[in-house]
N, C-alpha and C positions, 0 to 999 in steps of 0.2 A: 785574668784578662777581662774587659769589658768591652763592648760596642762605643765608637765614637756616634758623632750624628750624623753621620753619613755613613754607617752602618760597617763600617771598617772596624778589624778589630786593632786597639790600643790599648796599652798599659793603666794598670790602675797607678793612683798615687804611691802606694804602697812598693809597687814597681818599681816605682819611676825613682823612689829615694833608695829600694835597693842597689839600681844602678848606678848610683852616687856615692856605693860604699858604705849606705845609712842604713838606721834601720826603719820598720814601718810607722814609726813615729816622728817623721823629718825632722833623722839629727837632732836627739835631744839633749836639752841642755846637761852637759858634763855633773852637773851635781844632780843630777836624778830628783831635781825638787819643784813639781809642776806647780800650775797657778791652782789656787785651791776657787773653792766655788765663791766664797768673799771677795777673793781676790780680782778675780776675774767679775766680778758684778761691781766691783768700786769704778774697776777700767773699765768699762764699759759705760757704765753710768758717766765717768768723766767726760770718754769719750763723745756720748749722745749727748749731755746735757751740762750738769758741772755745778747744777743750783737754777733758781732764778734769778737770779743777778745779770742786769743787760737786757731781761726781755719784758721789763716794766712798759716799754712804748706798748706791745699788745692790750695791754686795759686801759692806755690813754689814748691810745685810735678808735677801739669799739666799746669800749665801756666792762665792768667786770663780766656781766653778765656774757655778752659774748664773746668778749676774752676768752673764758672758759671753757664755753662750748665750741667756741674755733679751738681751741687744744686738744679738748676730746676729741671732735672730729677729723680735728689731722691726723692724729695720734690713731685714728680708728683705718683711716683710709690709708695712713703710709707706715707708721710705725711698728703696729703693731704686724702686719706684712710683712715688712723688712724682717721684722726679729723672728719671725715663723719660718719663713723660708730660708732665713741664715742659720736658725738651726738646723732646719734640713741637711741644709746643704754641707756645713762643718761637721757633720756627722757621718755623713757621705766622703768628705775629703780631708781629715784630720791631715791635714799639712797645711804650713804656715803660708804657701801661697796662694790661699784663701781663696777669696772671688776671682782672682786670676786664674786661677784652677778651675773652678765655674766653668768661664767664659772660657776658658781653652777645649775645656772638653764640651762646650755645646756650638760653638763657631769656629774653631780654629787656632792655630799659634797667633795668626796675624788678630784678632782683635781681642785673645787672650794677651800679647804686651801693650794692646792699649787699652785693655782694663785696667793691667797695673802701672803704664803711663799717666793715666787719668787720675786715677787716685791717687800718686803718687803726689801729679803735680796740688792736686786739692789737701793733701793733708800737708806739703810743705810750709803751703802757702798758709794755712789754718792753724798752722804751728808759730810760723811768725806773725801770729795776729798778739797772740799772748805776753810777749813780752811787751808790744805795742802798750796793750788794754795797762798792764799794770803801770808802766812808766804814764802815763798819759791820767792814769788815777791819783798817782800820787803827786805829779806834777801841778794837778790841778788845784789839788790841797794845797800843796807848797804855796802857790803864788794867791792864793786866797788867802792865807795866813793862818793855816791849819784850820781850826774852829772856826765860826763866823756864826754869830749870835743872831737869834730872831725873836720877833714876839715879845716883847719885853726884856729880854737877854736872860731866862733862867736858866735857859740851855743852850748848847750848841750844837752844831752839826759838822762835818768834814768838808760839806759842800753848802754853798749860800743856798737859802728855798728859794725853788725856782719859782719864776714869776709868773703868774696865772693869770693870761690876757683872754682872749674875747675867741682865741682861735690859736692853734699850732702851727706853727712858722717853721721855714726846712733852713734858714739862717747858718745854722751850725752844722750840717750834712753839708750844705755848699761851701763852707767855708772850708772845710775838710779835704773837698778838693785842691785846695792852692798849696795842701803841703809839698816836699819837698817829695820827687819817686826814684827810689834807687841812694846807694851808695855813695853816686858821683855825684849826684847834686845837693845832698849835707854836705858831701863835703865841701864845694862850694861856696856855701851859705856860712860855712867855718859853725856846723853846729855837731863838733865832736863830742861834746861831753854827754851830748843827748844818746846819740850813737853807741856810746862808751858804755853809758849805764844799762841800756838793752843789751848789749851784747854781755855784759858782767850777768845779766838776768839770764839771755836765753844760756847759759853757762853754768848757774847758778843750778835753773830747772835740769839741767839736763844731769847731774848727779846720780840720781838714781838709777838710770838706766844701764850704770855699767854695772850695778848689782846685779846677781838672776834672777828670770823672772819670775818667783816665787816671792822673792825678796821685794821688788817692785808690786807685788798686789796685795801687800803688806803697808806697804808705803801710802797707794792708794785708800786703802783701807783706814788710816789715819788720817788720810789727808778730806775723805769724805767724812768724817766723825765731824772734824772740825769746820767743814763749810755748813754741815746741815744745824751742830749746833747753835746758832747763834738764831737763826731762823727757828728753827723750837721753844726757844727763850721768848720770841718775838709774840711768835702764838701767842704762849701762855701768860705773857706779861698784856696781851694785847684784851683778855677775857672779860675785864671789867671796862672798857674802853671802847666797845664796838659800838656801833653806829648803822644798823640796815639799811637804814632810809637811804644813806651816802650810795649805794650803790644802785639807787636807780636815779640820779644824778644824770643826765645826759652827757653824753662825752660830744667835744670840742670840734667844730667844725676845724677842715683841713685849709689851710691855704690852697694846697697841691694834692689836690686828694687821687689822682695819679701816682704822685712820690709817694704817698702816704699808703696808698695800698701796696704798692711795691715792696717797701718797706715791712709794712706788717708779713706779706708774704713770706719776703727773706731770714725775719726772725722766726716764724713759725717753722720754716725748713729749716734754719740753723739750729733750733731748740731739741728739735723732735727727731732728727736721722742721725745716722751714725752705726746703727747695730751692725751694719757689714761688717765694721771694721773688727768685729771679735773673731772674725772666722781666719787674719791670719795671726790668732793665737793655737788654732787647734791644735799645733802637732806640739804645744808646752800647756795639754790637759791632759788629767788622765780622767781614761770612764768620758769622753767628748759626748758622751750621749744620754748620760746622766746631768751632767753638771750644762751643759747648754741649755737646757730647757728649763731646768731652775734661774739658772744666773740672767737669763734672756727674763722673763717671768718676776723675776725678784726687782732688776733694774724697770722696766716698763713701770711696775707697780710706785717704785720711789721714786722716778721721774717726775709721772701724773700728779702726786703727794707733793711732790716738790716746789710743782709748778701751780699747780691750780688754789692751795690753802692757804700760800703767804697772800696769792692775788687776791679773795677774798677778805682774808682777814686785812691783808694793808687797806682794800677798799675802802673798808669799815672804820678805818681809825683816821685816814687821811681824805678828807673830803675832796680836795685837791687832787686825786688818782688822776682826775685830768689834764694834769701838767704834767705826770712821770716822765722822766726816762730814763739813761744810762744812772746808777748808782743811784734813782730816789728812795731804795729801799733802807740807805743808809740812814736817810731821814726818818722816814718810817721808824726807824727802830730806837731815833732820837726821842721822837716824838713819845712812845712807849717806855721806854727803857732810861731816858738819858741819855748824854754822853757816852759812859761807858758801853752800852749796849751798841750806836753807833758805832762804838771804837770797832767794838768786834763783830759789824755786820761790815764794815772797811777792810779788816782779818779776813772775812770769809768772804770776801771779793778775791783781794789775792791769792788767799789759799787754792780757791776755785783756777785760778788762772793757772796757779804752779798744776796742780791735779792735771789739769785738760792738757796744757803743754807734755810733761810725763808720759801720760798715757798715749798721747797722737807720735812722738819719738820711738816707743814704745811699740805700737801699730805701725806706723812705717819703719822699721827698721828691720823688726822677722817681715812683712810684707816682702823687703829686695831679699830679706834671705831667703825667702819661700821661691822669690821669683827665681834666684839662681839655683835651687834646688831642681825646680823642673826647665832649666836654660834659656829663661827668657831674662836672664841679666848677667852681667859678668859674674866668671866665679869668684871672684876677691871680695865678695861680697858672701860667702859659705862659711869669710874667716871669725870667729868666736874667740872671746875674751876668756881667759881659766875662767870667768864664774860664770861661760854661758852667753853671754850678753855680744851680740851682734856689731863684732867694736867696727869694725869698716864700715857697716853701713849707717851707724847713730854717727861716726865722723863726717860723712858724708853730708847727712841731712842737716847736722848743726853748722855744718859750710855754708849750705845754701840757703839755711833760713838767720844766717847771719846779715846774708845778701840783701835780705826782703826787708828786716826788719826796720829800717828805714823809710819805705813805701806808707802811705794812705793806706788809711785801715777803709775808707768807705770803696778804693780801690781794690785790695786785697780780697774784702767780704764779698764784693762782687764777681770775679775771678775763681775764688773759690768754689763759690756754690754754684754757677758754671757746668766745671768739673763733676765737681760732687754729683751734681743731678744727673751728669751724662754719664757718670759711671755708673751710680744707681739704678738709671734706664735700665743699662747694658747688663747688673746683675739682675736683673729682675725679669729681662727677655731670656736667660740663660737658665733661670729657674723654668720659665715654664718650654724650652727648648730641649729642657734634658726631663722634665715632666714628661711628653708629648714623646719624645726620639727614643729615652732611654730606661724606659718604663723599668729594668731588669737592675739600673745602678743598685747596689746596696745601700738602702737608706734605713741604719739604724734608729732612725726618729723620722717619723715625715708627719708633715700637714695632713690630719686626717679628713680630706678632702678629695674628691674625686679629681682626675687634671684638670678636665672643663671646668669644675666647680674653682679649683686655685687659681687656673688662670684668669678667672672673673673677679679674685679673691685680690691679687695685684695688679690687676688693671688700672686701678684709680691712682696707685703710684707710678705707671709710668704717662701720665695725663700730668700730673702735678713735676712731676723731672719737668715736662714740657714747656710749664707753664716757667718753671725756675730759669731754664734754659733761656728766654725767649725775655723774658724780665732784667733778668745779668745783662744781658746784648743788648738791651734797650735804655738800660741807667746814664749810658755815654760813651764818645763816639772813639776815647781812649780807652774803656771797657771792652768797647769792642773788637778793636784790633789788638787789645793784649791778649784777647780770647779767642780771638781768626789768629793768630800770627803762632800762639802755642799750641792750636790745634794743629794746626799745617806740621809745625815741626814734627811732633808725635805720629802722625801721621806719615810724615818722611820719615822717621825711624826706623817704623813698623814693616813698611815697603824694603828698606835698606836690609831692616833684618831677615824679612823675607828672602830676598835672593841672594844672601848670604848665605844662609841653612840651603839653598837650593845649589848653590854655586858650589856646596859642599855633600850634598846628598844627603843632607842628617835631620833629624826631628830634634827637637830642641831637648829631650831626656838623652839624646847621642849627644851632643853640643856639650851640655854641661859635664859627659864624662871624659868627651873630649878635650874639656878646658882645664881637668883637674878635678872636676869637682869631689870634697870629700867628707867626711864625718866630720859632726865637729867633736874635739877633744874628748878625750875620754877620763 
């Protein structure tokens, strides 16, 4: 037994899967074959970051130099917090209902289902961004005639060089808005075939995840070899080629330097968070208290690598860094390498996209299983595939991000990270909730920091959720009622499910044994 935060005594996790028939490992996968430490550091890394590809606009809004140091210093103020206290805390609750478990145990049932409402909706939506990105890269290629020559035409590139005027224009972010949102209005527009190929994609990506999840951070594990490869090649071919002087170049004034910082903001948040989402892997590790603090530790370390050495070195070789953006890296590596190196910095665009997609299915899918473990979702969501694999609830979510994938990606990005920041608030007030209340939890790893001192330690991430929060709501005034109108809902859920459990006498660990809930397969 442990103390709730209100000084009641409740069930550990451990409990609470007993109750369900499981054992203290929530219900593990039938082949007894957990995520190994690679495994679990490839997803993770997907999930947090996935490459630098897409966040080239950061060195052509501030330039390399502060490019860089805005990374460290986000990475200082949120990142690295997040993955300190999410290993805490998944060492603390090795069950796959992860930050919902958190949040349940430091507030309540009622804002422990809208931690995992929140996330839920931010990773769906986050998931159909990826079929978006890839269709939309190749598309662009297509209709540019694949290659398109510059410079005298020795070489080519996938994309035309972009044009390097006097100042950064938001021309293409606005224009992004007139796509088409929702399902019902492609279809309208009679633009099936576009439809058709995303959904062949998000289909395509989603394979892997009826493997177990051993098998899946294997996958990963492959799928990360080959997006960082090409970017290593880039380096090393780039040695004889650098240029310093290029990056003290001044970067570009903003047309909208409003949008423009908004912007930078959002990639900096998109790049850099994500380590929550490892925690509802915990109940498919074993040793959760060895292997998080390495995998947490291992990913941090190749994210920063990731992100801050191509931004350098492209600085150095492309004078132009002050045009970047979506995909100029593919140029970059034209420039370097050729064509072929091009070809396979295009490779590790996609590659990256399949990765992040995988992995966020992957993340949401034990997330509803975890969540029905301890009765904050249906139990038909407890059902498993013979190899382990969470088959009702990866159906589920490729349902509904079949739905999305048709939506505006500047819509979606904004919606997203919304979410994202208010769930991240909410773990991170739960952190120091169960810091402060529940001094006695057993924390097989913790922040070796006093509470006062951790609580000072996250503070600067729940400032920066605020800022995210308040930026999303501010982009437009259809942002903002997709993000009022699916707060409200969640919000009515959580009320509904409240007096439900009430109307019935039960805690949501009674609910779920009420509902059936039970092991999976053996």
């Amino acid at each position: 037994m442990q103390l709730s935060a209100t000084g009641t005594p409740t069930r550990a996790p451990a409990e609470d899967s007993a109750l369900l028939g499981g054992s203290s490992s929530s219900a593990s996968a039938p082949t007894n074959k957990k995520l190994s430490l690679l495994g679990l550091s490839a997803i993770l890394f997907f999930n947090v970051s996935g490459g630098p590809q897409g966040s080239e606009y950061v060195v052509a809004y501030a330039g390399p130099y502060v490019g860089i140091f805005s990374t460290l210093v986000f990475a200082l103020l949120f990142a690295v917090p997040q993955a300190m206290y999410t290993t805490e805390l998944s060492t603390a609750f090795p069950v796959n209902a992860g930050y919902t478990a958190w949040v349940q145990a430091a507030f309540g049932d009622f804002w422990g289902l809208q931690e995992g409402l929140w996330s839920l909706v931010s990773g769906i939506v986050d998931t159909a961004t990826y079929p978006i990105l890839v269709y939309d890269a190749v598309d662009q290629m297509m209709r540019e005639g694949g290659f398109s020559s510059h410079a005298g035409g020795a070489h080519a590139t996938p994309w035309a060089r972009p044009r390097c005027t006097e100042s950064i224009d938001d021309e293409d972010a606005q224009s992004d808005l007139s796509r088409p949102l929702g399902l019902w209005s492609c279809l309208e527009i009679n633009c099936g075939m576009e439809y058709s190929t995303k959904l062949f994609l998000l289909l395509l990506f989603t394979i892997p995840n009826l493997f177990n999840v051993h098998s899946v951070g294997w996958v990963a594990v492959a799928l990360a070899v080959l997006v960082l490869v090409p970017f290593v090649l880039l380096v090393l071919g780039s040695l004889p080629h650098m240029h310093p002087e290029f990056l003290t170049l001044p970067a570009l004034p903003h047309n909208s330097p409003q949008r423009g910082f908004t912007e930078f903001i959002n990639i900096l948040f998109w790049n850099l968070s994500g380590f929550a989402m490892a925690s509802t892997l915990a109940g498919e590790v074993d040793r959760p208290s060895v292997v998080y603090p390495r995998a947490m530790t291992l990913t941090v370390l190749m994210m920063l690598v990731a992100y801050c050495v191509p931004y350098a070195v492209g600085a150095m070789v492309d004078q132009d860094w002050r045009c970047w953006s979506d995909g100029s890296f593919v140029y970059v590596a034209e420039l370097v390498g050729g064509p072929w190196l091009a070809w396979a910095m295009l490779a590790s665009t996609l590659i990256s996209n399949w990765g992040m997609y995988t992995s966020e299915v992957l993340e949401d899918s034990f997330q509803l299983l975890g969540m029905a473990e301890v009765g904050l979702a249906p139990s038909i969501f407890l059902v498993r595939a013979k190899s382990g694999a969470p088959i009702v609830a990866i159906a589920v979510i490729t349902v509904l991000v079949a739905l999305l994938v048709s939506m505006s990606f500047a819509e979606i990005l904004a919606v997203n990270n919304f979410f994202f920041a208010a769930a991240a608030a909410l773990e991170a007030l739960a952190f120091i909730r169960l810091r402060t209340e529940q001094p006695e939890l057993p924390r097989p790893w913790s922040i070796p920091l006093s509470n006062r001192a951790a609580s000072v330690f996250v503070a600067p991430q729940l400032l920066i959720c605020a800022v995210v929060c308040v930026l999303a709501l501010a982009k437009s005034a259809l942002t903002a009622c997709l993000c009022m109108g699916v707060l409200v809902l969640c919000l009515g859920v959580g009320v509904a499910h409240r007096h439900w459990l009430r109307r019935m006498g039960m805690r949501p660990a009674q609910q779920a044994a009420f509902a059936g809930g039970t092991p999976a397969p053996k």
